[in-house]
DRENDO-1510 file (C-alpha; in Angstrom, 1 decimal, always signed):
<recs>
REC; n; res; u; v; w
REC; 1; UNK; +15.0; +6.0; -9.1 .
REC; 2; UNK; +13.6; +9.5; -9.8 .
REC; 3; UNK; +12.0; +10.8; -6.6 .
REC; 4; UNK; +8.1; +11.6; -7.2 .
REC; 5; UNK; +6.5; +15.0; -6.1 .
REC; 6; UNK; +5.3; +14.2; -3.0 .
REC; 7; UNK; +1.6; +14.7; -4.2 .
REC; 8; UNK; +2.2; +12.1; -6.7 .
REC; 9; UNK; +2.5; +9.8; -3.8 .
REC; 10; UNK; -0.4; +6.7; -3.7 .
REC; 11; UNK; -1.7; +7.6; -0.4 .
REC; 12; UNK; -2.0; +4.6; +2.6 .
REC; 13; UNK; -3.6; +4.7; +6.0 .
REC; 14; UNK; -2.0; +2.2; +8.6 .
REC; 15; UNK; -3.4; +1.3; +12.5 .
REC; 16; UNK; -1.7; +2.5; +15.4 .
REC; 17; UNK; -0.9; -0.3; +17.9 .
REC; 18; UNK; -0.1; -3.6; +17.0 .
REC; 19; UNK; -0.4; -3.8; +13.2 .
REC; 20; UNK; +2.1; -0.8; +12.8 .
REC; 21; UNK; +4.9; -2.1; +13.4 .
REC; 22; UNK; +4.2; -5.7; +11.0 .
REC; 23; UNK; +3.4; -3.4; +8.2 .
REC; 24; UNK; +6.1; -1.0; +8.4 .
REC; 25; UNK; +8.4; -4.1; +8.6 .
REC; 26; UNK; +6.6; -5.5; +5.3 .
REC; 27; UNK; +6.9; -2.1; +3.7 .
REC; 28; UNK; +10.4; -1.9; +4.2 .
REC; 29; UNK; +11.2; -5.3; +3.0 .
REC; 30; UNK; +9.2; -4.2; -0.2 .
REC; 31; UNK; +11.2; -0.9; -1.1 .
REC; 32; UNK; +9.2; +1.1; +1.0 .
REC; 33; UNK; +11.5; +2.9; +3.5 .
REC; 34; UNK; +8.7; +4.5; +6.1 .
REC; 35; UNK; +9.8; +6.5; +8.9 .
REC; 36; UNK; +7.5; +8.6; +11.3 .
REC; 37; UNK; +9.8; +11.1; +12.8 .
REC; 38; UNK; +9.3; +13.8; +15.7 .
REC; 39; UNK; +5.7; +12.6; +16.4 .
REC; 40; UNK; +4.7; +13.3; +12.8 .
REC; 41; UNK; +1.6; +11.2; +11.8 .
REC; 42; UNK; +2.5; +11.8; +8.1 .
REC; 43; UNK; +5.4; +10.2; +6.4 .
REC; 44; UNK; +6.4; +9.4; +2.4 .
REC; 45; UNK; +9.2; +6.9; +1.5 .
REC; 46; UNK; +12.1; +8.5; -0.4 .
REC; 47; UNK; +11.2; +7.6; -3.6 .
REC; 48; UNK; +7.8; +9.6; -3.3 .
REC; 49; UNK; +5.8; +6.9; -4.0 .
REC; 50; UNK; +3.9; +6.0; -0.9 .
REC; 51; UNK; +2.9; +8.6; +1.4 .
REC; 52; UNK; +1.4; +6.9; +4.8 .
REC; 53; UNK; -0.4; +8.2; +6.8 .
REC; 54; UNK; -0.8; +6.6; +11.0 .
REC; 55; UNK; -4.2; +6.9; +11.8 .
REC; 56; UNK; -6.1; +5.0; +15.0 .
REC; 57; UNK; -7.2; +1.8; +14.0 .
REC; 58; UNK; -10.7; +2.4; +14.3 .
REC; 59; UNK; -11.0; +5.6; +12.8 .
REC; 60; UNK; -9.3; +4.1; +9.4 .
REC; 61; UNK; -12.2; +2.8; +7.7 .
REC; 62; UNK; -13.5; +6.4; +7.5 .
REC; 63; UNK; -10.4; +8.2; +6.3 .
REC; 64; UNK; -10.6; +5.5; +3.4 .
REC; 65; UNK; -14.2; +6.2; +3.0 .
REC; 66; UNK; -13.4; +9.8; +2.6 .
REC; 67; UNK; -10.9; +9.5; +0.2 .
REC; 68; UNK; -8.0; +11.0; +2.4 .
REC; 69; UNK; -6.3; +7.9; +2.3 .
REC; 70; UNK; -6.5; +6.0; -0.8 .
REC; 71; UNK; -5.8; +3.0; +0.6 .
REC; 72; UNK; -5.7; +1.4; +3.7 .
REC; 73; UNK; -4.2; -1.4; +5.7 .
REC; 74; UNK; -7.2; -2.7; +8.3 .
REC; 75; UNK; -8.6; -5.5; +10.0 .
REC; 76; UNK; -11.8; -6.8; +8.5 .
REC; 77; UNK; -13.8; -6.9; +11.9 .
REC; 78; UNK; -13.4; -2.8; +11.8 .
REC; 79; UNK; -14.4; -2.6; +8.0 .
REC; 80; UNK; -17.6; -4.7; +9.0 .
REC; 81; UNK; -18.2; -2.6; +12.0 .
REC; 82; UNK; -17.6; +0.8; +9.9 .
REC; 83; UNK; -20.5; -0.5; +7.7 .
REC; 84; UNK; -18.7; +0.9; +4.5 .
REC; 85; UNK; -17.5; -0.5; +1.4 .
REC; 86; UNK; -14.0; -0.3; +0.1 .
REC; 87; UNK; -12.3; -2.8; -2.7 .
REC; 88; UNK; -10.0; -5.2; -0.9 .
REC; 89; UNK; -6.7; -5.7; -2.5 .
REC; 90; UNK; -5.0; -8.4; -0.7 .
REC; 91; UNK; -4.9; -9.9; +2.7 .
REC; 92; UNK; -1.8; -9.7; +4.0 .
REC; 93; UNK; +0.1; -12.4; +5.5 .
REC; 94; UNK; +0.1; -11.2; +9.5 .
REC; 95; UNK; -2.7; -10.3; +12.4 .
REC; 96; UNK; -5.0; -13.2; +11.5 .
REC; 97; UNK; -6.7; -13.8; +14.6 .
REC; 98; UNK; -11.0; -15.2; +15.8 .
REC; 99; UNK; -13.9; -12.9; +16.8 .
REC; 100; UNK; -15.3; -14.8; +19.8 .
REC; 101; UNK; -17.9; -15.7; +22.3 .
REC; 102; UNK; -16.4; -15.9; +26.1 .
REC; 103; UNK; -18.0; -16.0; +29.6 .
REC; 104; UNK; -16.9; -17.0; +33.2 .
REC; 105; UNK; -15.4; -20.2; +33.2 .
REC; 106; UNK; -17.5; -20.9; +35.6 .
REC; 107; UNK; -20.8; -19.4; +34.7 .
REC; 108; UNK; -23.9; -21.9; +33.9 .
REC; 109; UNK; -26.3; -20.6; +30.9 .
REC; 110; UNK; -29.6; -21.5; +33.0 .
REC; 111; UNK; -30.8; -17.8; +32.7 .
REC; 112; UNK; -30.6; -16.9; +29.5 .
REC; 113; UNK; -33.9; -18.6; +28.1 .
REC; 114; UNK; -35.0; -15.2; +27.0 .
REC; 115; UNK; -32.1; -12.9; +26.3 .
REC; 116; UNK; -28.6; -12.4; +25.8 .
REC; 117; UNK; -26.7; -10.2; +27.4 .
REC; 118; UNK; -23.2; -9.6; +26.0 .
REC; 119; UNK; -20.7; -6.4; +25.9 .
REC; 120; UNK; -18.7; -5.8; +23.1 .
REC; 121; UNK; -17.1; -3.3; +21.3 .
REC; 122; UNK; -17.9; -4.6; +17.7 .
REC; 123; UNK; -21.7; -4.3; +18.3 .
REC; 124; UNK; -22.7; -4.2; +15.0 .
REC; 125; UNK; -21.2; -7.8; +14.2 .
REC; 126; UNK; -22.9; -8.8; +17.7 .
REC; 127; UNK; -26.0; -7.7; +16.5 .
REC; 128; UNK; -26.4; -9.0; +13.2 .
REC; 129; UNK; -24.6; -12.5; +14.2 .
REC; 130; UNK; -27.8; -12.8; +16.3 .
REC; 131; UNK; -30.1; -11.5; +15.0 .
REC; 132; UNK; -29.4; -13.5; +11.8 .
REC; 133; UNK; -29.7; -17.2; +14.1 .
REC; 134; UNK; -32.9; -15.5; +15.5 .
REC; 135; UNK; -31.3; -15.5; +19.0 .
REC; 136; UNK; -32.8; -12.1; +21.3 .
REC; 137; UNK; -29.9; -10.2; +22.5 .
REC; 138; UNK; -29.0; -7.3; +24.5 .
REC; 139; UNK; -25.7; -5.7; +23.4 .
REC; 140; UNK; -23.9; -3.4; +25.6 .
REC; 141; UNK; -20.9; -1.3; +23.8 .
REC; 142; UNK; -18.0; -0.9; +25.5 .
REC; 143; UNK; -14.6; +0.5; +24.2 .
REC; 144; UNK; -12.0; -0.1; +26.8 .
REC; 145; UNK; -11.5; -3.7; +28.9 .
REC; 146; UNK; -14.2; -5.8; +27.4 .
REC; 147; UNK; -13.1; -9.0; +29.6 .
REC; 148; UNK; -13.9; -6.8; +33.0 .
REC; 149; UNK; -17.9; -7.6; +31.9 .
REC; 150; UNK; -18.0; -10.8; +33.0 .
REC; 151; UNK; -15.9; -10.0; +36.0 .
REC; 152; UNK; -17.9; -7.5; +37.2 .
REC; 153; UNK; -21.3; -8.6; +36.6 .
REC; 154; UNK; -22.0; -6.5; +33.6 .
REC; 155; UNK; -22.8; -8.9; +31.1 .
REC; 156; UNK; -22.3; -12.5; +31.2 .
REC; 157; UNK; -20.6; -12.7; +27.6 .
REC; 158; UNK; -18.5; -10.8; +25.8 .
REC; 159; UNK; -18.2; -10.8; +22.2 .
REC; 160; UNK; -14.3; -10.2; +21.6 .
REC; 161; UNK; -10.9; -11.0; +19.1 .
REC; 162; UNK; -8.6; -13.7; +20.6 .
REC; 163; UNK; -5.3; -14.2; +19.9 .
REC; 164; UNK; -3.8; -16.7; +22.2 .
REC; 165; UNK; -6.8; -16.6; +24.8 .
REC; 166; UNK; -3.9; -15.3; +27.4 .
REC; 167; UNK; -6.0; -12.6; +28.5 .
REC; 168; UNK; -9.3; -14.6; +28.9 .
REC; 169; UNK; -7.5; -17.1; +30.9 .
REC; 170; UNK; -6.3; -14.3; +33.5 .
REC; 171; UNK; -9.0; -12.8; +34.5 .
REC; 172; UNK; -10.7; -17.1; +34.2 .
REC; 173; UNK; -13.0; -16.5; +31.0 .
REC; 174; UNK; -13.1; -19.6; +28.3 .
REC; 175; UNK; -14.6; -19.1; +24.8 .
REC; 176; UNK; -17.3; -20.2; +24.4 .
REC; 177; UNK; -17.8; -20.5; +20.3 .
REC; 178; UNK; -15.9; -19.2; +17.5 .
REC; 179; UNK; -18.0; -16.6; +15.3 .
REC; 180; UNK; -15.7; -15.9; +12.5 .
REC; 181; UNK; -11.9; -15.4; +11.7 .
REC; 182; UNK; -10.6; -11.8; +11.1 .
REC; 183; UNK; -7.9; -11.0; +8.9 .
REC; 184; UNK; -5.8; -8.3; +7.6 .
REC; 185; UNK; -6.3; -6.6; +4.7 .
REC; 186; UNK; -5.3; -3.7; +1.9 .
REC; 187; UNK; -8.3; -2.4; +1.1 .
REC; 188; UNK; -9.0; +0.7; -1.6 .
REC; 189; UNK; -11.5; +3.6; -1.9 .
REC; 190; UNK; -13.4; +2.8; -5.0 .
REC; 191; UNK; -12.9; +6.1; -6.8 .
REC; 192; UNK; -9.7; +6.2; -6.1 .
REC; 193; UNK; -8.9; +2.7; -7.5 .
REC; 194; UNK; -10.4; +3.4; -10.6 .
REC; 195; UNK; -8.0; +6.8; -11.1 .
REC; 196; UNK; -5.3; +5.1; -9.9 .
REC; 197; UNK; -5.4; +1.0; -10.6 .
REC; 198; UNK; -2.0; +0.6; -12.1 .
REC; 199; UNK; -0.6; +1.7; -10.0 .
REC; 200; UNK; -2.1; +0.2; -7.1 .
REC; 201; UNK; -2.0; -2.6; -8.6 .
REC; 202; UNK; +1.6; -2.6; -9.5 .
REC; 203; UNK; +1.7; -1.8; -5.3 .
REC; 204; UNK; -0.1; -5.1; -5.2 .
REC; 205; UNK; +2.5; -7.3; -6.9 .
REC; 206; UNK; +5.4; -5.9; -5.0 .
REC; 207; UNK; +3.8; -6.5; -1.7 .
REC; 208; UNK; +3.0; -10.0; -2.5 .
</recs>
């Protein structure tokens, strides 16, 4: 195989943390030999035909957006809270998990007549899940230990992904109700889909 120029490359943004590693692992499997080496955030398989770029997971929808990356590989609950609109490719077969509504185990509803209080750090989906059932809501952001709201007395629900429902249990939260199951996906900038489309999708077929 004939190595590209490395501006040649179709250009991908992947998550730090714990979708890395799965899509690195179903790159390589594909062809795609990815390596991040010396702290470099930049890296293009040997063939020059995929440069990837490791990005934090919720900045990604915005590199995307911009057109830096191309492509990207993201979760759709951070597409939805990003509020932009990308062309998704695939969803790829790993990360599936629920967006969820949890509270004390042992917390009874009797106050909340009037309003909701819940902390979340997907407060756009909080919102507009509410507001579209008509129910009144008070959302507080938080980016760091969402569980520690109940726990502390911040707010009595949390709006959160679970996976197993480990964490909840630990610090003795239950879910209350499912609100919608997030998956993975490969999504594309518009523009650059329409330059690049065979290409991409070519990129499609091999990854499936």
């Amino acid at each position: 195989m004939t190595a590209r120029n490395q501006n040649d490359a179709l250009t991908l943004a992947i998550p730090k943390g714990r979708l890395q590693d799965r899509t690195e692992e179903l790159l390589r499997s594909r062809g795609y030999e990815i390596r991040f080496e010396d702290r470099k955030l930049v890296a293009t398989d040997p063939g020059g035909q995929l440069q990837v770029m490791l990005v934090k997971n919720s900045d990604l929808p915005t590199y995307v957006h911009h057109g830096i990356a191309g492509l990207g590989v993201c979760g759709t609950d951070g597409i939805y809270e990003s509020g932009y609109r990308f062309f998704t490719l695939m969803d790829l077969p790993f990360g599936k998990t629920r967006m969820c509504l949890a509270s004390r185990a042992d917390y009874r509803p009797e106050g909340d007549v009037h309003r909701l209080r819940v902390a979340s750090k997907f407060t756009r989906f909080a919102h507009d899940y509410f507001q579209e059932r008509g129910i009144p809501c008070e959302i507080i952001r938080l980016d760091g230990s969402v569980e520690l709201a109940p726990v502390l007395g911040l707010a009595p629900y949390i709006v959160d992904l679970v996976e197993t429902g480990s964490t909840l249990r630990a610090n003795d939260l239950m879910v209350i109700e499912e609100l919608a199951t997030v998956s993975v996906v490969l999504v594309a900038n518009p523009a650059y889909y329409k330059f690049h489309y065979k290409r991409i999708d070519a990129l499609v077929d091999t990854l499936r």
